[in-house]
C-alpha positions as a Markdown table, in Angstrom:
| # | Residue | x | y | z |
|---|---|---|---|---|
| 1 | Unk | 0.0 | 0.0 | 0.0 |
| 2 | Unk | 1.2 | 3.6 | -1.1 |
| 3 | Unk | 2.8 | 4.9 | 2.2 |
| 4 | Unk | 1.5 | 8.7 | 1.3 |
| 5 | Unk | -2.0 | 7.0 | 1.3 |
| 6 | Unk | -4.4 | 8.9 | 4.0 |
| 7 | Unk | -4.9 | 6.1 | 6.1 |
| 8 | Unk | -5.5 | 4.9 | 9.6 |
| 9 | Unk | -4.1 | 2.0 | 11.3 |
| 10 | Unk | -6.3 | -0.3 | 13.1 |
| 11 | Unk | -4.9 | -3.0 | 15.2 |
| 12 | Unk | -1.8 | -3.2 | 13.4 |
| 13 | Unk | -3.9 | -3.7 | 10.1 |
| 14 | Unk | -4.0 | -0.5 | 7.6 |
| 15 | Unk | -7.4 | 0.6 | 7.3 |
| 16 | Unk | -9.4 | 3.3 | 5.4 |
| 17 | Unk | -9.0 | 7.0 | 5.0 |
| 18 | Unk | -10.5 | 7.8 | 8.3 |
| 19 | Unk | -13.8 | 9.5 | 7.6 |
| 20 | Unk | -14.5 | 6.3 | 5.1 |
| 21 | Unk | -16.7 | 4.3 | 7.5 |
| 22 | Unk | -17.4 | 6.5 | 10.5 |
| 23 | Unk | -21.0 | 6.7 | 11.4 |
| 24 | Unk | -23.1 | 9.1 | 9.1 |
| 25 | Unk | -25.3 | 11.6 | 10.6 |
| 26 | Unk | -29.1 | 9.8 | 11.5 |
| 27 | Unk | -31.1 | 9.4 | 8.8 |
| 28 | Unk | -35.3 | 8.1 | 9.6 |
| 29 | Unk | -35.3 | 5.1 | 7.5 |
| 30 | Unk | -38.9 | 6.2 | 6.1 |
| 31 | Unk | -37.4 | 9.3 | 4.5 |
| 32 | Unk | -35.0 | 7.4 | 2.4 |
| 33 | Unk | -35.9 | 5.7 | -1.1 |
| 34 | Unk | -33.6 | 3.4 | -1.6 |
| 35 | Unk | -32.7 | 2.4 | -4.6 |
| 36 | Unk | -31.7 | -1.3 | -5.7 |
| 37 | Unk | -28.1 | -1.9 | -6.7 |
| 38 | Unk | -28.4 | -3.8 | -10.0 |
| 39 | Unk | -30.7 | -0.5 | -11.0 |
| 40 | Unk | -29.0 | 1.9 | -9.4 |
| 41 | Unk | -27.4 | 4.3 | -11.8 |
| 42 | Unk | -25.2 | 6.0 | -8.5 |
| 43 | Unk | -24.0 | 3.0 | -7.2 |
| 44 | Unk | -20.5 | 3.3 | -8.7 |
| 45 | Unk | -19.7 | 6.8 | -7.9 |
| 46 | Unk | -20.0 | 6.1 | -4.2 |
| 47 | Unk | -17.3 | 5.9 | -1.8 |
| 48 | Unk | -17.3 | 3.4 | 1.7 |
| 49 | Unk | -19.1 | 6.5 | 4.0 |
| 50 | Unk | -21.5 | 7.4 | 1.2 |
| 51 | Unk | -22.9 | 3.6 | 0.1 |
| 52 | Unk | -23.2 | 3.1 | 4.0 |
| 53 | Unk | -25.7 | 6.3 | 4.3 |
| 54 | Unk | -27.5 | 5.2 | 0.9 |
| 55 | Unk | -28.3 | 1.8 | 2.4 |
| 56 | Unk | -29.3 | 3.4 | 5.7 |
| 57 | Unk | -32.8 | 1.9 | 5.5 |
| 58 | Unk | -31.2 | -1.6 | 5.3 |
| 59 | Unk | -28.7 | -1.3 | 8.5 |
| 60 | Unk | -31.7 | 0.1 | 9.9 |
| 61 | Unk | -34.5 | -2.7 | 9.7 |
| 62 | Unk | -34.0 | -5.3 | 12.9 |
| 63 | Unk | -31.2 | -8.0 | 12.5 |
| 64 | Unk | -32.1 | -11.8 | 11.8 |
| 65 | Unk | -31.0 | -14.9 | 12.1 |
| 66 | Unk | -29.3 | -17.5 | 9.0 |
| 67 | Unk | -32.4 | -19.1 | 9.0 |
| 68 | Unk | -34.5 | -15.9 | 8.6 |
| 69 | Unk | -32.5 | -14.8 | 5.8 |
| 70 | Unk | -33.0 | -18.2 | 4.2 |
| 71 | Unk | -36.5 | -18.3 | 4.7 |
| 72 | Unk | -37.1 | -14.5 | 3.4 |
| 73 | Unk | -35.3 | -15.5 | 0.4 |
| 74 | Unk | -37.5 | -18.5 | -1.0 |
| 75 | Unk | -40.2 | -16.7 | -0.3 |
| 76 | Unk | -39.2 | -13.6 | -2.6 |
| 77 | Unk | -39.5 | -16.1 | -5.0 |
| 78 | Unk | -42.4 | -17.9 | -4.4 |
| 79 | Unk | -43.6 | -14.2 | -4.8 |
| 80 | Unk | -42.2 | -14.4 | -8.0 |
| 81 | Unk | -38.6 | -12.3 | -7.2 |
| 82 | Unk | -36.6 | -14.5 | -9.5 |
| 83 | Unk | -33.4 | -16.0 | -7.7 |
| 84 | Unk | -31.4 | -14.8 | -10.7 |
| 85 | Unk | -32.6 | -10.8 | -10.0 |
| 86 | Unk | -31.5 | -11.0 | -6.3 |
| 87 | Unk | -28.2 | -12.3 | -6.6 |
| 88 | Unk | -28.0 | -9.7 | -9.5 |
| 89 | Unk | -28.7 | -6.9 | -7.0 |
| 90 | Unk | -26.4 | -8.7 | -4.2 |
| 91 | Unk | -23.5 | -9.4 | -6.6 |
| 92 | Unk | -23.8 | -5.5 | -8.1 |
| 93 | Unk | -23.5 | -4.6 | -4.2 |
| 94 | Unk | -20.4 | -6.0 | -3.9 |
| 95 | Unk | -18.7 | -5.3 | -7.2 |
| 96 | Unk | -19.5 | -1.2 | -5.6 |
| 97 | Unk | -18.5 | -2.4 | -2.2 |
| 98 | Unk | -15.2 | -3.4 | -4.0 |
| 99 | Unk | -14.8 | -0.5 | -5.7 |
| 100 | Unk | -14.9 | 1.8 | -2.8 |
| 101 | Unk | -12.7 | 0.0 | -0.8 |
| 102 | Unk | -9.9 | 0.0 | -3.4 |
| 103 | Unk | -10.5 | 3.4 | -4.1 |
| 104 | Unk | -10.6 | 4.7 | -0.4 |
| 105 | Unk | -7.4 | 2.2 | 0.6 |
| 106 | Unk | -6.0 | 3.6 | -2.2 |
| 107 | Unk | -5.2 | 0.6 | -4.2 |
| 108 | Unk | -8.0 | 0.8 | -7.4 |
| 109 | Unk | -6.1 | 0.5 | -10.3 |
| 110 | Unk | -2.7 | -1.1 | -9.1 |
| 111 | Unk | -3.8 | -4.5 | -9.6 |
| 112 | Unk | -6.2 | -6.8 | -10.4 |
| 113 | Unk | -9.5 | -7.6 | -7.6 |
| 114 | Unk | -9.4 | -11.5 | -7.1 |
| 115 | Unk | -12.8 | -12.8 | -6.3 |
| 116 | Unk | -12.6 | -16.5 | -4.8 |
| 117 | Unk | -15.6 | -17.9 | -5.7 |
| 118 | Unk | -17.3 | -21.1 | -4.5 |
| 119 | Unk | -20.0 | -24.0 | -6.3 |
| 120 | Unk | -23.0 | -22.2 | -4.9 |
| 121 | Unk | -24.9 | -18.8 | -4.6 |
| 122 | Unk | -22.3 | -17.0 | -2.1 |
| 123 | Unk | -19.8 | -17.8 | -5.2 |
| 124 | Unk | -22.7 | -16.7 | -7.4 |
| 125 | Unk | -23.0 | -13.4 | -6.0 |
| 126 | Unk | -19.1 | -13.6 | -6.4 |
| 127 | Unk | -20.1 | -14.1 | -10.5 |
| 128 | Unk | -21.9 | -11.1 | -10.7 |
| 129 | Unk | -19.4 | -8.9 | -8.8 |
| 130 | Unk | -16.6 | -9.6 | -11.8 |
| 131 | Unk | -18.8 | -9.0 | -14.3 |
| 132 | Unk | -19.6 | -5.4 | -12.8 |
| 133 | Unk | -15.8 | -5.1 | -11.9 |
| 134 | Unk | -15.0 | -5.9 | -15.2 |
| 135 | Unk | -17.7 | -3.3 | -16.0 |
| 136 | Unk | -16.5 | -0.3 | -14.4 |
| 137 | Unk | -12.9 | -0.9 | -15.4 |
| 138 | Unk | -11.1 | -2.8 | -13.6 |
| 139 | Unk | -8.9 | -6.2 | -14.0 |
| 140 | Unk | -10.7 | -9.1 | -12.4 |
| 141 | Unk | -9.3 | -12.4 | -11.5 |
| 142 | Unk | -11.8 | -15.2 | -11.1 |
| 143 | Unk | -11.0 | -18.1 | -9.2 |
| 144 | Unk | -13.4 | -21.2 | -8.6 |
| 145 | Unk | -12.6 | -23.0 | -5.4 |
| 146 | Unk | -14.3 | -26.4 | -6.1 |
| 147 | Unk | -13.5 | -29.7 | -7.6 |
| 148 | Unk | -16.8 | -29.2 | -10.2 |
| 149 | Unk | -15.8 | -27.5 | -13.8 |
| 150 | Unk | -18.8 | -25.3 | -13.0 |
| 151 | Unk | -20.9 | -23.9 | -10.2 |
| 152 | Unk | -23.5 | -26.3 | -8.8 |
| 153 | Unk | -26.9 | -23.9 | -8.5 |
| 154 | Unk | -29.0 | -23.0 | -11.2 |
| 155 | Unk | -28.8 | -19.0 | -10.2 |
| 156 | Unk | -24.7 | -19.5 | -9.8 |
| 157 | Unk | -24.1 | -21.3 | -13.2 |
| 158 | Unk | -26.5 | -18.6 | -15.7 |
| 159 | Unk | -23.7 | -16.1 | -14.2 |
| 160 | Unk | -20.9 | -18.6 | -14.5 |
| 161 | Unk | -21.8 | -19.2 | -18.2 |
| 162 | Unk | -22.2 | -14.9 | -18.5 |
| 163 | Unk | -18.7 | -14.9 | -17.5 |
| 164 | Unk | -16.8 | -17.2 | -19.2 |
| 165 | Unk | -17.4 | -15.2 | -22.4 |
| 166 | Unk | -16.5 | -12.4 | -20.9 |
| 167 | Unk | -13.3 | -11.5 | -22.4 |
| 168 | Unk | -12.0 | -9.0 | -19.6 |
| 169 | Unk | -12.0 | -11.2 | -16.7 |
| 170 | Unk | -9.2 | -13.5 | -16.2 |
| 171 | Unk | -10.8 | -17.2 | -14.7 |
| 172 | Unk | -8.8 | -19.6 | -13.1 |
| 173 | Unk | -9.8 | -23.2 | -11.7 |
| 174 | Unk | -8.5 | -24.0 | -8.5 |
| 175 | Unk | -9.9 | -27.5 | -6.9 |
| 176 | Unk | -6.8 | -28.4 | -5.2 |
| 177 | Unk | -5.0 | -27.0 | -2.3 |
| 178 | Unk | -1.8 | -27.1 | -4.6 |
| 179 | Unk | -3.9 | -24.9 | -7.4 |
| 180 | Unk | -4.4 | -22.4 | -4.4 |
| 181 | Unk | -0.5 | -22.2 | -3.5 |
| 182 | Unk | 0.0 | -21.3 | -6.8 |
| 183 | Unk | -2.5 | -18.4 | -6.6 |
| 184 | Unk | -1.3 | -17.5 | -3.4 |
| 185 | Unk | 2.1 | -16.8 | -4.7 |
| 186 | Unk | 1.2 | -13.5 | -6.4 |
| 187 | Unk | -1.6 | -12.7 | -4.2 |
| 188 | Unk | 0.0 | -9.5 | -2.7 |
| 189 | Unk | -0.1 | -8.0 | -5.6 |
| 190 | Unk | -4.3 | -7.6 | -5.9 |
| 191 | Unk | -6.2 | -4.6 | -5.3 |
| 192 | Unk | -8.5 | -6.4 | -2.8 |
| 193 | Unk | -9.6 | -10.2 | -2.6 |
| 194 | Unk | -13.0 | -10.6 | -2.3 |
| 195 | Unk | -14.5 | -14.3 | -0.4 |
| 196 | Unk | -17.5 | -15.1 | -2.2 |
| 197 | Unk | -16.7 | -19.0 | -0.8 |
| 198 | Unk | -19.8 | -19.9 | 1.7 |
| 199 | Unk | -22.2 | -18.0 | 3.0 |
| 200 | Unk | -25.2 | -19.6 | 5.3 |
| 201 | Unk | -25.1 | -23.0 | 4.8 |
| 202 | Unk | -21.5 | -23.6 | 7.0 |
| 203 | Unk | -21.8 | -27.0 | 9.0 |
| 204 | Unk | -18.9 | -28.2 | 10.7 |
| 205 | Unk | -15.4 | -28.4 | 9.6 |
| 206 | Unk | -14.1 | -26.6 | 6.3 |
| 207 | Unk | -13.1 | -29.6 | 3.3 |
| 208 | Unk | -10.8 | -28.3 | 0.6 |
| 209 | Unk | -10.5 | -26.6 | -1.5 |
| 210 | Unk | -12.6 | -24.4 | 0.5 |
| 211 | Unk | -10.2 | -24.7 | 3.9 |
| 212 | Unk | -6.9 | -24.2 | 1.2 |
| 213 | Unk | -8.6 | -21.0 | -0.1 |
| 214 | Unk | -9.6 | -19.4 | 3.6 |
| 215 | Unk | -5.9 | -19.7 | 4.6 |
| 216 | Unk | -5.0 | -18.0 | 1.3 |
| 217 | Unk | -7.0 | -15.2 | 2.2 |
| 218 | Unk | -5.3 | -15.1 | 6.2 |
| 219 | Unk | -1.7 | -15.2 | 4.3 |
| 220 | Unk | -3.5 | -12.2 | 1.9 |
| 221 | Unk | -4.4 | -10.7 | 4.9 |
| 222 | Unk | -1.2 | -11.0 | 6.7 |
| 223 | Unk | 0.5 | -8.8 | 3.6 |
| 224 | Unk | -1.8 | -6.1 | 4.1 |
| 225 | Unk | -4.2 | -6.8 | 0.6 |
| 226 | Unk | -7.5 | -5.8 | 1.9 |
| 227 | Unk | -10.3 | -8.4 | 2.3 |
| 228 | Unk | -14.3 | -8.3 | 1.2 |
| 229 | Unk | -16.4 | -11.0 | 2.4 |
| 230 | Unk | -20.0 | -11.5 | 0.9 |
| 231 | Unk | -22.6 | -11.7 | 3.0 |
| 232 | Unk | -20.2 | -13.7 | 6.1 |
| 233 | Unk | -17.2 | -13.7 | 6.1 |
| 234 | Unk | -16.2 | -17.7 | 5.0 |
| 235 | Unk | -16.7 | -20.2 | 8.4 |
| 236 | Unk | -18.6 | -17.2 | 10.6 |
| 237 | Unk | -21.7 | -18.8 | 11.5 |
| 238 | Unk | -24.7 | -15.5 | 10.8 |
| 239 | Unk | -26.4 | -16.7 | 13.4 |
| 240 | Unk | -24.5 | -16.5 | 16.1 |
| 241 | Unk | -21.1 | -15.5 | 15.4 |
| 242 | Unk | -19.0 | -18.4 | 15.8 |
| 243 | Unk | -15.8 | -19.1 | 14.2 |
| 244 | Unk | -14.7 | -22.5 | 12.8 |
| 245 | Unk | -11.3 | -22.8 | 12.2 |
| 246 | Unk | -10.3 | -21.6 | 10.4 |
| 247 | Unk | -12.4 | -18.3 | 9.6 |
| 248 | Unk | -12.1 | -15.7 | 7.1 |
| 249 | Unk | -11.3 | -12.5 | 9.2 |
| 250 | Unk | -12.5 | -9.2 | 6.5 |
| 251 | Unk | -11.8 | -5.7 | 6.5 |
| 252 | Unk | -15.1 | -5.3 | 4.9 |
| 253 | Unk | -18.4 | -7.3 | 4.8 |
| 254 | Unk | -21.4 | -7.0 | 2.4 |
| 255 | Unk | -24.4 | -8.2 | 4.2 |
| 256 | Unk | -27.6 | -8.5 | 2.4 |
| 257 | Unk | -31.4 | -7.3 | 3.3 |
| 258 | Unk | -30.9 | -6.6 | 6.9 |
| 259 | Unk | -28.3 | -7.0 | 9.4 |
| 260 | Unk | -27.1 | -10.3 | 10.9 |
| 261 | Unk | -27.5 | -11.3 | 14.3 |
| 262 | Unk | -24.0 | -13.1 | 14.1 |
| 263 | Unk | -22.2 | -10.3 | 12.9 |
| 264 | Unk | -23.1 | -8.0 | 15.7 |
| 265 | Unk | -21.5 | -10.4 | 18.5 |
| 266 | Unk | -18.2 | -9.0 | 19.5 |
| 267 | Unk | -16.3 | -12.1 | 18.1 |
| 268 | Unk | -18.7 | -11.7 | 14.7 |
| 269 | Unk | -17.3 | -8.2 | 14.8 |
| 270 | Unk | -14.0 | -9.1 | 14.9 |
| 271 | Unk | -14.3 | -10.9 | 11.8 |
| 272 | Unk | -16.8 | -9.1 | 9.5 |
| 273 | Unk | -14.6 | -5.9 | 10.3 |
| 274 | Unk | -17.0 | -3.3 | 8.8 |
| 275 | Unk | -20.1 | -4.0 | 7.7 |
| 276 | Unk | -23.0 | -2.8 | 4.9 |
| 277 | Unk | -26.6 | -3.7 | 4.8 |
| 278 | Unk | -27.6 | -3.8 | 0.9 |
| 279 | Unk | -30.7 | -4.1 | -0.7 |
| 280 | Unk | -31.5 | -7.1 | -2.9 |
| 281 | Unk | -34.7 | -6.8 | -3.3 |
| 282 | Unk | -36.8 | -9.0 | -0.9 |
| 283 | Unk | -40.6 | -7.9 | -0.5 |
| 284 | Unk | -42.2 | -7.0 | 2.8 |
| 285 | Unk | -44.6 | -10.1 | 2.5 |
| 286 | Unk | -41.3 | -12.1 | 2.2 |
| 287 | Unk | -40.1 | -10.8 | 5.2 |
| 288 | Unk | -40.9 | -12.7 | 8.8 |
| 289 | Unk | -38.5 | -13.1 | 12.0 |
């Protein structure tokens, strides 16, 4: 990281330009329109402090559980929200999430953002993010961590199949802990890394490639390359917090909807480092617990 960057420094870790995430001034949640981020014409103009005051109505509403979040999202689309549309609007959320925290680190444009991405919708949301990366100009590195050629959701593959035509982004397959080494060799040279491995449906202890690719992103971590996790950070339970081991530990998390009850424990904290509520969409009669 460019020494001459504005920059505090957070428990040895260099953080953001110090106004970046501080709390913005209160905002009633019912005077705010908020705007979804796959139609969101703004979205990519915003720095860290500014997305978190235009999803103030999302950080607002009352946090929820895993299984909340999973419940509120098959029922969007028993509504008839299509699963495609709100992993558009999640994975647009992250690619601006991205964005910002390059830009505000001071690192957008120096190399490439690496997006680990795994077989199901977390990695999905990981699909879209690239393709909006790739969008708004910068290099993008796709790597998927599993031994399938191809993501195993329906939702996940449509954006896989998006991508691989998609001459800007760079993809990589990496299903063995080996595959990972190899990508961890030159991972100090990314913008950020972005873990779009797991996201709710963590049960016991990590299998690789997955485990290879979340001690990839401590060693990323370690050389100061800051880290994005979507929606958990990788092994956090959202429910309650808990770590396995190991755990992704972010500088930044993109939460969807509303806030997670997990990642407002102190040890949830400690890993989701700062966190946005985005939009993606869900209907109020989607919405219970």
């Amino acid at each position: 990281m460019n020494a001459d960057a504005p920059s505090i420094v957070v428990a040895d870790r260099p953080g953001y330009a110090s106004s970046a995430m501080s709390p913005s001034p209160s905002v009633p949640a019912s005077t705010l329109a908020e705007p979804l981020p796959a139609d969101d014409p703004e979205l990519f103009t915003l720095d860290l402090r500014e997305l978190r005051r235009h999803w103030a109505t999302s950080a607002a509403r009352p946090p929820m559980t895993a299984a909340a979040m999973t419940g509120a999202d098959r029922r969007a689309q028993l509504l008839g929200v299509p699963g495609e549309r709100l992993m558009e609007h999640a994975g647009t959320a992250v690619a601006a999430a991205a964005r910002a925290l390059a830009l505000d680190t001071d690192r957008w444009g120096r190399g490439p953002i690496v997006i680990l991405c795994g077989p199901g919708n977390n990695g999905g949301d990981g699909l879209v993010a690239a393709r909006r990366l790739a969008g708004a100009g910068a290099r993008v590195i796709v790597a998927l961590v599993t031994s399938s050629a191809r993501p195993t959701t329906p939702d996940s593959a449509k954006n896989w199949d998006r991508i691989v035509r998609d001459e800007r982004i760079v993809i990589v397959h990496t299903p063995t802990p080996h595959d990972l080494a190899l990508l961890g060799r030159d991972i100090d040279k990314a913008a950020v890394v972005v873990d779009a491995l797991l996201g709710t449906g963590v049960r016991g202890a990590l299998r690789e490639p997955i485990r290879s690719a979340v001690r990839l992103l401590g060693d990323a971590r370690r050389r100061s390359i800051p880290i994005l996790a979507v929606d958990t950070p990788t092994a956090v339970d959202l429910t309650s917090g808990d770590p396995s081991d190991p755990a992704v530990r972010a500088d930044l998390t993109v939460t969807f909807h509303r806030p997670k009850t997990g990642l407002l424990t102190k040890i949830g904290k400690a890993h989701a480092g700062h966190v946005l509520v985005a939009p993606i969409g869900i209907p109020p009669g989607a919405d219970r617990g």
